[in-house]
N, C-alpha and C positions, 0 to 999 in steps of 0.2 A: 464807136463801132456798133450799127445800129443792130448786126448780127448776134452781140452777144445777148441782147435783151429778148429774142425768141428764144435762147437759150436755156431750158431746167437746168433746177441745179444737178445736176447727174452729167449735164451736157457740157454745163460749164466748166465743171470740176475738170473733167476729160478734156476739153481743150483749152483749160489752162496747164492740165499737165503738160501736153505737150509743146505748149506756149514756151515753158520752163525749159524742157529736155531740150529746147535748140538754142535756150541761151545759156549765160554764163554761169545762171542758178545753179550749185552745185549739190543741196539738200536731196540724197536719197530717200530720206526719211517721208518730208514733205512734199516731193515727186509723188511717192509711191503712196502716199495714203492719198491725196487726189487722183492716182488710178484706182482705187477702192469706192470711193465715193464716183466715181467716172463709171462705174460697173464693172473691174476689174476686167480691163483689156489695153494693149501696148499695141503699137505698130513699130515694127521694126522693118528695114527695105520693104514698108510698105504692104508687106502682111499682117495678117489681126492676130494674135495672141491671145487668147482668156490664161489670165492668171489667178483665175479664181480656184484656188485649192489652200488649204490650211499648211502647207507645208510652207510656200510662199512665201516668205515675210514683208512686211512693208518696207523693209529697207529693199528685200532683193526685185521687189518690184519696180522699185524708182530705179533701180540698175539696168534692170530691163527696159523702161523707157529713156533710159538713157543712150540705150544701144549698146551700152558697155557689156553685157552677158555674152560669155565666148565669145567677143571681140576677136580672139588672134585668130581663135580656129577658126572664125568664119572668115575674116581675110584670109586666109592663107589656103580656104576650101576655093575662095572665088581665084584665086591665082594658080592654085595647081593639079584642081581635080580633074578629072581626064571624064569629061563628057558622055563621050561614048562607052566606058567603062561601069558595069554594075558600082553597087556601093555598098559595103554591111557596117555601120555604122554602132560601135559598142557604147551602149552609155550614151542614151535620146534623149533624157530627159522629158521634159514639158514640147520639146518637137522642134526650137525654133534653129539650129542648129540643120537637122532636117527637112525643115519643111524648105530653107534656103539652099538647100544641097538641092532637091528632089525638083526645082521649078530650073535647075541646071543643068539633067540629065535632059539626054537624047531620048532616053528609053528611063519613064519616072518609076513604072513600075518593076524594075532591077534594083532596090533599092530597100535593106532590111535594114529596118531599124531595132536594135536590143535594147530594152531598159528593165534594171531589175527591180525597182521600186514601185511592187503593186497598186501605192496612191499617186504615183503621175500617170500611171495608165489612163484613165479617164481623160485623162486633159490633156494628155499625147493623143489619144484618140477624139477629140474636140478639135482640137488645131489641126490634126491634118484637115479634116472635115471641111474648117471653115476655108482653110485655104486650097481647096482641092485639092491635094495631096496624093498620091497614088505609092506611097511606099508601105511596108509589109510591118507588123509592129510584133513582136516576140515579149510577150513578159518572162525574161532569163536571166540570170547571170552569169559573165563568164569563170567556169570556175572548171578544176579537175578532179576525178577523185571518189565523185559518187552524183547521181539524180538529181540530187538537192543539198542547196547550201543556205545557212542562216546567211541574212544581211543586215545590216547593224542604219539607219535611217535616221538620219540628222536633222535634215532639211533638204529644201529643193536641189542644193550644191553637191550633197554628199551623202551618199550609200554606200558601205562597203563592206567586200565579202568577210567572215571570219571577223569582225572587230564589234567590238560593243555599242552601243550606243544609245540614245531614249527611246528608241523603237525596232523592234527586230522584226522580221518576217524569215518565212523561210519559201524560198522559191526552187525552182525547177532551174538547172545547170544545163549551157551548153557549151560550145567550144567554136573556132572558126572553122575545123574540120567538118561540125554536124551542120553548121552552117552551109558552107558551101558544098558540104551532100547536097543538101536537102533544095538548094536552091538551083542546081546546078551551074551554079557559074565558074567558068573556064577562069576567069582573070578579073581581081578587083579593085577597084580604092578600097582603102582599107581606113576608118577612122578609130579613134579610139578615145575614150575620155573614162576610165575605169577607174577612178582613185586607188591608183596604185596595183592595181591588177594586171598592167600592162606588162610589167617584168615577167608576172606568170605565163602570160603571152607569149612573150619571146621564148622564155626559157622552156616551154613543153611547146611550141607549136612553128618554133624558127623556120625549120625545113617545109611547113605549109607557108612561112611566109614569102621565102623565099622562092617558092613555083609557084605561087597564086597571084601574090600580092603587086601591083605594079606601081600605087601609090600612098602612101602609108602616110597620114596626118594623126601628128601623136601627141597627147598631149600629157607631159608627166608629173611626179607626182613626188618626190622623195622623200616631203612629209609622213606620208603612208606608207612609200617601199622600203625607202630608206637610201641616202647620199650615193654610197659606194654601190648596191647593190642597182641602183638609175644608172651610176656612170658604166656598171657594168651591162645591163642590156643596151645602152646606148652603144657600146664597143663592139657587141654581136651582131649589131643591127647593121654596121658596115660590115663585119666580118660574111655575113650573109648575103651581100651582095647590093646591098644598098647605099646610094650616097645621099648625103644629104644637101638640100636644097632651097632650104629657108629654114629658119624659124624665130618665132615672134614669141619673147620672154622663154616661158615653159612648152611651147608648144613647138615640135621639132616638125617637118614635112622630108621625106626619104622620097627617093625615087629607084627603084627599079635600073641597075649600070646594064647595058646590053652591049654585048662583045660585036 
């Protein structure tokens, strides 16, 4: 292959990573440390990623080139997000989630992205960038109660409000009410990926979901909310007028019943 020998090694590293991501090579480990040495960036549907942030690990980057990261939510975004429909999307992440939702809309910029962990800001704000992106980026957390809530920061996977963890921040609170003040939209998709905050969701904001919401991609969490307390906003979540319409392992997708 005469192309590999014009190849740096930085060049080569990065496409032998993805040489690996399409075969049967199953090492996250040694995936991802040759997206490091590749200049830490993945392509996923064909968008560029920078994964270069310390929170990252090399395992979770070989995930990402895997295409395995949010796997279900993003199937399950390409099958039943309603287009024409804004999007506030809780829990962006690193953007890539987002940035596949945002190149889907009729109208890209209806489309707010939440994340409360102040070190993927930067690199939520890199990815939209590189991938022209046009959605709206909130550093918040969904939470009730007061201004500001600590968040407890893990890794790239997981932040959450009120729990401990090897790094805490303390950010600024909003809700889907200030949200959709603020943005004015009549009617939305609704994502969610809150480790565990989404029961809070339900249970202080049901009746905003219920008249706002038309398509609700959820992804939950019982580790964090806990067994009974999941099956129970999962219960309310028809009781409010929603049926359900897929969902792939953890990750449920409701729709909006119309009489």
């Amino acid at each position: 292959m005469p192309w590999l020998r014009q190849l740096r090694p930085a060049g080569l590293a990065a496409a032998l990573a993805r040489w690996l991501a399409r075969s049967s090579f199953g090492s996250r480990w040694v995936i991802g440390r040759l997206v490091e040495i590749g200049g830490n960036h993945v392509t996923v549907e064909g968008l560029t990623f920078s994964v270069d942030n310390p929170l990252i690990t090399t395992r979770e980057k070989g995930q990402l080139c895997l295409g395995l990261h949010e796997a279900s939510e993003i199937a399950l975004a390409h099958r039943h997000l309603v287009a024409g429909l804004p999007v506030i999307e809780l829990g962006g992440g690193i953007g890539v989630v987002a940035c596949i939702i945002n190149r889907k809309l009729a109208h890209p910029g209806d489309h707010i992205v939440v994340e409360a962990n102040p070190d993927l800001i930067p690199t939520l704000e890199t990815n939209r960038r590189v991938n022209r992106c046009e959605f709206q980026i909130r550093n918040a957390a969904l939470a009730y109660g007061g201004e500001r809530v600590s968040v407890a920061i893990d890794s790239l996977m997981t932040s959450r409000v009120g729990a401990a963890g090897s790094r805490e921040a303390v950010v600024a609170t909003t809700t889907l009410a200030n949200l959709l003040e603020e943005s004015g939209f009549a009617r939305v998709n609704l994502v969610a990926d809150i480790e565990g905050a989404e029961a809070d969701l339900v249970e202080q904001e049901g009746m905003l979901l219920r008249d706002r919401v038309w398509t609700l991609i959820l992804e939950t969490h019982p580790r964090f909310a806990g067994i009974e307390r999941t099956a129970r906003m999962l219960g309310a979540i028809h009781v409010l007028g929603f049926a359900e319409v897929d969902r792939s392992v953890n990750v449920f997708v409701f729709e909006k019943i119309t009489s």
